[in-house]
N, C-alpha and C positions, 0 to 999 in steps of 0.2 A: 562395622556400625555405619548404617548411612549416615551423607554428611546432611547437615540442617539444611533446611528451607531459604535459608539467609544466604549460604554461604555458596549453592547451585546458585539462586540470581547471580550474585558479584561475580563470579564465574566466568558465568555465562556472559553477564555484559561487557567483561575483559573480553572474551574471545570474541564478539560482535565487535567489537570497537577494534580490535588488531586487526581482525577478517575486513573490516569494510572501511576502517580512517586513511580518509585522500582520494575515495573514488567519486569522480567527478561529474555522472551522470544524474543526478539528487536521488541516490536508493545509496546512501551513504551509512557513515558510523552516525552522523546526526538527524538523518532522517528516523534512523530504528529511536533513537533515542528518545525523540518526539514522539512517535508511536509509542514507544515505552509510557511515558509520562503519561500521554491522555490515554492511553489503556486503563492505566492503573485508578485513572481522575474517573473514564466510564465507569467501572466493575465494580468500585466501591459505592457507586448510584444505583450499580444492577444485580449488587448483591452476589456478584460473580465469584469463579474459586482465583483468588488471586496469583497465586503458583504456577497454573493455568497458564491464564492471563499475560503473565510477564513472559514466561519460556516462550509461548510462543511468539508476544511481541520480539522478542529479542534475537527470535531466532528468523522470524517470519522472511529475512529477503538475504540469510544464510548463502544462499546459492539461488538468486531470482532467474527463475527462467527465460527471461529478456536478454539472458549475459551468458545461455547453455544450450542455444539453438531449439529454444522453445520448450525444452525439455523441463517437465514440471516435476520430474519426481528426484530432481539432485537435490534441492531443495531440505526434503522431508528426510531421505538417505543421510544427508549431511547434519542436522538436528538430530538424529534418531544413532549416530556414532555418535556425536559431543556427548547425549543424553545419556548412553549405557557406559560411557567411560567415567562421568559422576555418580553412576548408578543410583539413577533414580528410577524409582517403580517401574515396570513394565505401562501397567493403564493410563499413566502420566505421560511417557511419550508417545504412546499409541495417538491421547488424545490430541496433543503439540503438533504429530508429525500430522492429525488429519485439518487440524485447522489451516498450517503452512502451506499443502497442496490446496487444498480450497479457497485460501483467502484472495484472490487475486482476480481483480475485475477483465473478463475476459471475453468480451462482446455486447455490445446493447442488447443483444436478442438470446446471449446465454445466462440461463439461472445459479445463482449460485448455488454450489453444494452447501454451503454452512448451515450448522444442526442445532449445534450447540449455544446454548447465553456464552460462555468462553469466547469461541469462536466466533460470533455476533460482536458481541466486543469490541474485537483485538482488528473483527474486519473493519468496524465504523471510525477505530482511531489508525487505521493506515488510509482510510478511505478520506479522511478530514487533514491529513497530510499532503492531499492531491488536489485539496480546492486554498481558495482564499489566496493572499499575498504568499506564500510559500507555496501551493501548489501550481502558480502562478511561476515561481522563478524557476521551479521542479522542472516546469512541462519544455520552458526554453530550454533549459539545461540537457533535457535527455533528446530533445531535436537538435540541439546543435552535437551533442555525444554522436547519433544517428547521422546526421549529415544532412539533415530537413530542412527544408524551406523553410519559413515562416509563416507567408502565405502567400498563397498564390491564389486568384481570384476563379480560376479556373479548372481546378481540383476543388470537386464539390464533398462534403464530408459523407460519410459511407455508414449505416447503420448494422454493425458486425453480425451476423447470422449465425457464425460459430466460432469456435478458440481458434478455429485453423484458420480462418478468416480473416481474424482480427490481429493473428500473431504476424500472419505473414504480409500483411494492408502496409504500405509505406504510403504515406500522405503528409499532408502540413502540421508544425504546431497548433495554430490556431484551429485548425477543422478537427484535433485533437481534443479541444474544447467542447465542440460538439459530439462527437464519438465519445468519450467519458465524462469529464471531468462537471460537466453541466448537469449531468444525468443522476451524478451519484446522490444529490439531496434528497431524490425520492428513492434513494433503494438505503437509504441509513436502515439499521434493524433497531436501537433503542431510542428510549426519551433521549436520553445524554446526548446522544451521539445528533440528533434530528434538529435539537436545539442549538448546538456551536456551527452545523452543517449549514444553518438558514442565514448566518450573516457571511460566514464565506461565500456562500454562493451569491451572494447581493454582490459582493464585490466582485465575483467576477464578471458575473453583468455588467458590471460600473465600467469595468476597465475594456470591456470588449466595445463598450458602446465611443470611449476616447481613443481606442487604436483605430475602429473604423474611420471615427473623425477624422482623426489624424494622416490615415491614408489617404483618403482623401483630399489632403490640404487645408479640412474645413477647422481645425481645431491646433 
């Protein structure tokens, strides 16, 4: 007898949380958790299939390809064993394991694959984890993980052309700002997700405009 609906989430977010509690780069057990939450707060705005929704939030940075030598498909591999060892549907992980390769911003100049409302989703609440006061403490976190600068006045920010581009570009935090995290307010895919997108991103204006200051001396 498959097991409920109920009892694959709990699961699952046990094995997110043991797989990723204490890792220090901000693609943590509280980062998915976040994404969990505003997943679930989009989907039910977009009328989305919640089961969906959650697997893949929960499962989405399983094995981020940032931490497997770029390699995107351990990720999906790795969801797609937890998912048949709870045996859940076949179309159910198909769909989980095609969001998790797709979900992940991979060049200014590359389009996203995402197809599905699910998938649209699950991207706009990992994508709303990467702006505002917390994508903000994220970006330092995984530059100091990396071994980044901060900023450097003379490392100009690079507009990525392709995944190989952009995976393999070592540059500053701050010029990071400009390469994503600025960019993502116009690529939200729902109302939900457009709407909580527009004051993060105000903030991060706000703050780049005080560290400039600040560099400066002026502030």
């Amino acid at each position: 007898m498959p097991m409920e609906k109920e009892e694959v989430i709990k699961q699952t977010a046990e094995y997110a949380r043991k797989t990723l509690e204490g890792e220090g780069s901000g693609h943590d057990w509280w980062h998915v958790y976040r994404v969990w939450k505003n997943a679930v707060h989009i989907a039910e705005k977009e009328n989305a299939d919640l089961f969906i929704v959650e697997l893949a939030a929960l499962l989405h940075d399983i094995a981020d390809w940032k931490f497997h030598n770029g390699d995107d498909s351990v990720g999906p591999t790795k969801a797609k064993k937890w998912l048949e060892k709870l045996g859940v549907e076949e179309a159910v992980i198909s769909h989980v394991c095609d969001i998790i390769k797709e979900l992940s911003f991979k060049g200014a100049g590359v389009k996203s694959g995402i197809k599905t409302k699910e998938g649209m989703v699950v991207q706009d609440a990992d994508r709303l984890d990467a702006m505002g006061a917390i994508g903000i403490a994220r970006a330092f976190a995984y530059g100091g993980h990396k071994g980044r600068e901060i900023y450097n006045p003379d490392i100009k920010p690079v507009m990525h052309e392709s995944f190989e581009q952009y995976k393999n570009h070592v540059g500053t935090t701050v010029n990071h700002f400009y390469e994503k995290l600025l960019l993502l307010k116009d690529l939200m895919n729902t109302e939900a997700g457009k709407q909580i997108a527009e004051e993060r991103h105000k903030f991060m204006e706000e703050y780049l405009d005080r560290f400039f200051k600040e560099w400066e001396g002026k502030a």
